[in-house]
N, CA and C atoms as an extended XYZ file, in Angstrom:
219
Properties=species:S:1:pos:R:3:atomname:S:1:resname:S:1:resid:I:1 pbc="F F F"
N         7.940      -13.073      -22.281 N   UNK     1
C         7.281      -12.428      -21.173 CA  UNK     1
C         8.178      -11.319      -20.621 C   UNK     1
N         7.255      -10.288      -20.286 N   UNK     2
C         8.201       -9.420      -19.588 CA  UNK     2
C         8.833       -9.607      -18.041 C   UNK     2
N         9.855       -8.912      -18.043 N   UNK     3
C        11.126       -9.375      -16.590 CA  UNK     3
C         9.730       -9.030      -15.543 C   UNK     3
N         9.149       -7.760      -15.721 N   UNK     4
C         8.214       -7.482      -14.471 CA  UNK     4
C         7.248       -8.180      -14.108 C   UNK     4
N         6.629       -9.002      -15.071 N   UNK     5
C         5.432       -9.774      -15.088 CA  UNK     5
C         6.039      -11.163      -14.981 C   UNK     5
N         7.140      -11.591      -15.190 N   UNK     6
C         7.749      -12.987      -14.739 CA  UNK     6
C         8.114      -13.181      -13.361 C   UNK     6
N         8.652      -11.813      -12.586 N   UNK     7
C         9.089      -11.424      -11.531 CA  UNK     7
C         7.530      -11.372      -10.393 C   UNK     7
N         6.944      -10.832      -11.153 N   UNK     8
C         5.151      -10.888      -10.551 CA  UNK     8
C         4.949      -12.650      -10.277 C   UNK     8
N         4.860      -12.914      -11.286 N   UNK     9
C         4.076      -14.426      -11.123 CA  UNK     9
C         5.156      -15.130      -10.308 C   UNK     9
N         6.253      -15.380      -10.477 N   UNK    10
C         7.207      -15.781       -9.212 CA  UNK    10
C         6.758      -15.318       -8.010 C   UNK    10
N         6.669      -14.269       -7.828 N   UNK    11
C         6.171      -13.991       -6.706 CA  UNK    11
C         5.096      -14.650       -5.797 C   UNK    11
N         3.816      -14.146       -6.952 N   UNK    12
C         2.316      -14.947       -6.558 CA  UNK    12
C         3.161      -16.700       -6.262 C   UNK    12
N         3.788      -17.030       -7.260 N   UNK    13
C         3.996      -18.595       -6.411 CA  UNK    13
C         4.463      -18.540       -5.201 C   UNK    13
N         5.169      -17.791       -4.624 N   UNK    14
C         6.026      -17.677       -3.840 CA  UNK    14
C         5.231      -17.724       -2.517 C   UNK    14
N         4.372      -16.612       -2.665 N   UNK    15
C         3.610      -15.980       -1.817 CA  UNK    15
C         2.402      -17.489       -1.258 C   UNK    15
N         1.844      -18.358       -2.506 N   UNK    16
C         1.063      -19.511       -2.175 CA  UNK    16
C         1.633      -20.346       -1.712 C   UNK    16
N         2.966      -20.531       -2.084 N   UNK    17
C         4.017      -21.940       -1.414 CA  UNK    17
C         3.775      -21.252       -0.029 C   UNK    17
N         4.079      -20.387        0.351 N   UNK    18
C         4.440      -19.881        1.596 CA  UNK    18
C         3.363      -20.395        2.757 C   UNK    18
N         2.025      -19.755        2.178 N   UNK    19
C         0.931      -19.926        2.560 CA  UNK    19
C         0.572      -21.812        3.400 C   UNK    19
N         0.558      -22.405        1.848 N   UNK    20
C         0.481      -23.640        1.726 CA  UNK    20
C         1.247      -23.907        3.009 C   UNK    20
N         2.742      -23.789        3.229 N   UNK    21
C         3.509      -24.376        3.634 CA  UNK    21
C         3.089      -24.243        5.545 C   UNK    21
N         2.462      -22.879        5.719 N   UNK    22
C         2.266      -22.547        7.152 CA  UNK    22
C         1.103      -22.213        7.665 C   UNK    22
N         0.452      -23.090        6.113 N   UNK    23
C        -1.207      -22.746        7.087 CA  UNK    23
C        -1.874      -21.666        7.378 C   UNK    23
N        -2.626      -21.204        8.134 N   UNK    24
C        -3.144      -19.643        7.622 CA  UNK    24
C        -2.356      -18.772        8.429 C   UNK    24
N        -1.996      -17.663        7.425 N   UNK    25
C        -1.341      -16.882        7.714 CA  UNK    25
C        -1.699      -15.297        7.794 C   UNK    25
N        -1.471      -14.401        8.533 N   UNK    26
C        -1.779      -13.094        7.974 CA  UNK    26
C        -1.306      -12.315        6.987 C   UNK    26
N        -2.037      -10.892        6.248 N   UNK    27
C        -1.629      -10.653        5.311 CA  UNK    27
C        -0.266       -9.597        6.202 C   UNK    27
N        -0.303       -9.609        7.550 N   UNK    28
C         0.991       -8.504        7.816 CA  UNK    28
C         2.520      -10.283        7.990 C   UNK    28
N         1.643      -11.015        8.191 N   UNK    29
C         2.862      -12.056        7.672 CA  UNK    29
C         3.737      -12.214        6.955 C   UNK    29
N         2.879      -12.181        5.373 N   UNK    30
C         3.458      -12.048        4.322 CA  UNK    30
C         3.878      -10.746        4.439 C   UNK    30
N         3.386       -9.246        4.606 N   UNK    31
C         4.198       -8.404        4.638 CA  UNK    31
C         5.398       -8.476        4.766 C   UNK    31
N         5.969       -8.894        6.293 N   UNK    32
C         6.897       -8.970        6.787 CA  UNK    32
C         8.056       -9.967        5.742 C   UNK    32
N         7.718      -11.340        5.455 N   UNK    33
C         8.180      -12.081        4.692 CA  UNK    33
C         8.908      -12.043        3.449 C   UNK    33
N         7.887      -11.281        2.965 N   UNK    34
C         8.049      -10.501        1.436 CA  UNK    34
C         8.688       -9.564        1.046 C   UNK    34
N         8.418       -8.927        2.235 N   UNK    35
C         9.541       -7.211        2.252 CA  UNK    35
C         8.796       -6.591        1.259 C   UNK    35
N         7.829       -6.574        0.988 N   UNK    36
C         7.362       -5.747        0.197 CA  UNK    36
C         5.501       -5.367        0.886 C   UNK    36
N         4.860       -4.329       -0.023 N   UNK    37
C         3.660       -3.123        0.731 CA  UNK    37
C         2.917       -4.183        1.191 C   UNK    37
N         1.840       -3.432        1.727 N   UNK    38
C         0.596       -4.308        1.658 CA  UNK    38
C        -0.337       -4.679        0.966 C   UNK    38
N        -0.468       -3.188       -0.104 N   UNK    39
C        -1.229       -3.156       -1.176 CA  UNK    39
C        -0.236       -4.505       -2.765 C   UNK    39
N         0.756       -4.689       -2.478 N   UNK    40
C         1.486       -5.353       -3.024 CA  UNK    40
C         0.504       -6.777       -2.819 C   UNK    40
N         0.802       -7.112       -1.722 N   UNK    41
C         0.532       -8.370       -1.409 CA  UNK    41
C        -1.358       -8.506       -1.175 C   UNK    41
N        -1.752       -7.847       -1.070 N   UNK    42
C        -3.439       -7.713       -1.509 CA  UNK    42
C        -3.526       -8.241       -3.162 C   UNK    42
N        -2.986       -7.421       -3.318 N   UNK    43
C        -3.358       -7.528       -5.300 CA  UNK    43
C        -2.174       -9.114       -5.769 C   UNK    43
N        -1.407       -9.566       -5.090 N   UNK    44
C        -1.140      -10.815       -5.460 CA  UNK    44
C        -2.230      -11.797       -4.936 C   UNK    44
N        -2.767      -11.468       -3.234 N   UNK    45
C        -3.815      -12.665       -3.083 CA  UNK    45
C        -4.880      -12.465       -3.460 C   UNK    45
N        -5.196      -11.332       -4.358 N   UNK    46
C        -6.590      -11.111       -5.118 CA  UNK    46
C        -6.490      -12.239       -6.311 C   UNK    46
N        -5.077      -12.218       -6.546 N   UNK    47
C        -5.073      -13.219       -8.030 CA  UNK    47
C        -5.311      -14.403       -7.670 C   UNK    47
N        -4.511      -14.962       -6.350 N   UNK    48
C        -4.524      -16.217       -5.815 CA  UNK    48
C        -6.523      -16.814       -5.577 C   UNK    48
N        -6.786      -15.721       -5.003 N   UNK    49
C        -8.558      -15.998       -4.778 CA  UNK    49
C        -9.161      -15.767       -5.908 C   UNK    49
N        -9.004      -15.054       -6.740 N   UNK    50
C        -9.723      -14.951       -8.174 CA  UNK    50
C        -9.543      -16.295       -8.605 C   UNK    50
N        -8.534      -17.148       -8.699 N   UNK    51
C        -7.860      -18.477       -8.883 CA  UNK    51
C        -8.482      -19.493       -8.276 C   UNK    51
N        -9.230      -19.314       -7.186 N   UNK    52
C        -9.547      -20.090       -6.181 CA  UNK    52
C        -8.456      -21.178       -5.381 C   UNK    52
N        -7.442      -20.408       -5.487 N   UNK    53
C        -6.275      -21.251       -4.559 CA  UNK    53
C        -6.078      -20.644       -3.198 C   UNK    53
N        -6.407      -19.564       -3.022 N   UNK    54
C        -6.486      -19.229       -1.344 CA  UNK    54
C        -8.131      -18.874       -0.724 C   UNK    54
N        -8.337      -18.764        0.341 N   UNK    55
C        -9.448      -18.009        0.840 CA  UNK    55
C        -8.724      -17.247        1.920 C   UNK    55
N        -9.941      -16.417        2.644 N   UNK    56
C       -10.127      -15.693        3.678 CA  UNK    56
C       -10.871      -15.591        4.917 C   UNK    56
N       -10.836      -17.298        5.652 N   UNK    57
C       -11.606      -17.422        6.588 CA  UNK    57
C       -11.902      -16.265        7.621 C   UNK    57
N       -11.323      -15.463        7.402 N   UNK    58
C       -11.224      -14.317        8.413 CA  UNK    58
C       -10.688      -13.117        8.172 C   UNK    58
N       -10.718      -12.058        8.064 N   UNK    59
C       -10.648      -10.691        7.569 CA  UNK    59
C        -9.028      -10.860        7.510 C   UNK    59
N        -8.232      -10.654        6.798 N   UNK    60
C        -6.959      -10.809        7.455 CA  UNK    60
C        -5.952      -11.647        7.040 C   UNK    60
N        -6.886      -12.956        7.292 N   UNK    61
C        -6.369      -14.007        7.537 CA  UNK    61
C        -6.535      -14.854        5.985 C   UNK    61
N        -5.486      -15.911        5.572 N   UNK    62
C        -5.559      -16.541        4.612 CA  UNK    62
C        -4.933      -17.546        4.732 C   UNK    62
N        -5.810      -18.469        4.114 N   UNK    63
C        -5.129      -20.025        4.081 CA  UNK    63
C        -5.529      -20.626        2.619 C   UNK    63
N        -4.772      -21.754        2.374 N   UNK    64
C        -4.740      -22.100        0.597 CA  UNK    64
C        -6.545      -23.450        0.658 C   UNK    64
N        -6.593      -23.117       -0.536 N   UNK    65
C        -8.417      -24.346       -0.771 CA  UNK    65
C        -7.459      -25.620       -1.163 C   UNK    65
N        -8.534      -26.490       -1.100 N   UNK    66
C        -7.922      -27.693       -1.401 CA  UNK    66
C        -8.089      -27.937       -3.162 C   UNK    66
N        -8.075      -27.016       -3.768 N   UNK    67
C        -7.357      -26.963       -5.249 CA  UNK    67
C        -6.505      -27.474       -5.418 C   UNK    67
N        -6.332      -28.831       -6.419 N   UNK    68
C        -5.068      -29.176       -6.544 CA  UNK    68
C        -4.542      -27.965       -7.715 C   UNK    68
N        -2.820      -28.398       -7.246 N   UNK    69
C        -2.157      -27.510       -8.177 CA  UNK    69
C        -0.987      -27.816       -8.770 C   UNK    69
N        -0.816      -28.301       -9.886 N   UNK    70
C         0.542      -28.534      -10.652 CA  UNK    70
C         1.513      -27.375      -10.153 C   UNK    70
N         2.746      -27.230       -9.951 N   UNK    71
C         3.647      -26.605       -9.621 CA  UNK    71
C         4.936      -26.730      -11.070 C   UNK    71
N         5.549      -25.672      -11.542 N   UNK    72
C         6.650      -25.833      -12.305 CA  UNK    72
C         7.331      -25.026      -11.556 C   UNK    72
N         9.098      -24.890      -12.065 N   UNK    73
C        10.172      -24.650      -11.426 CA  UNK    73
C        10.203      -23.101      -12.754 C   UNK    73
């Protein structure tokens, strides 16, 4: 796999642990968190909801579905 696309999907986990961990959060949350754009973190929780592991009860706002989810290290 490539470094950028390994570095990506770390991320997306990163970004759902996070989530998971604090309940719904905003996407200027994760901004802040992440240190990285907004459009960054859109197109990671597009993957996460394409996935059906997060939603968007609210414009903005995101919290994880009750999808279970195997986790690796």
């Amino acid at each position: 796999m490539k470094p950028t696309t390994d570095r990506m999907l770390n991320r997306i986990k990163d970004v759902y642990m996070f989530i998971r961990d604090n309940g719904t959060v905003t996407t200027q949350d994760l901004v802040e968190e992440f240190g990285i754009t907004p459009r960054t973190i859109q197109r990671d929780l597009n993957v996460l909801a394409f996935n059906d592991l997060v939603i968007s009860p609210t414009r903005g706002k995101w919290t994880t579905t009750s999808k279970r989810v195997r986790m690796t290290s």
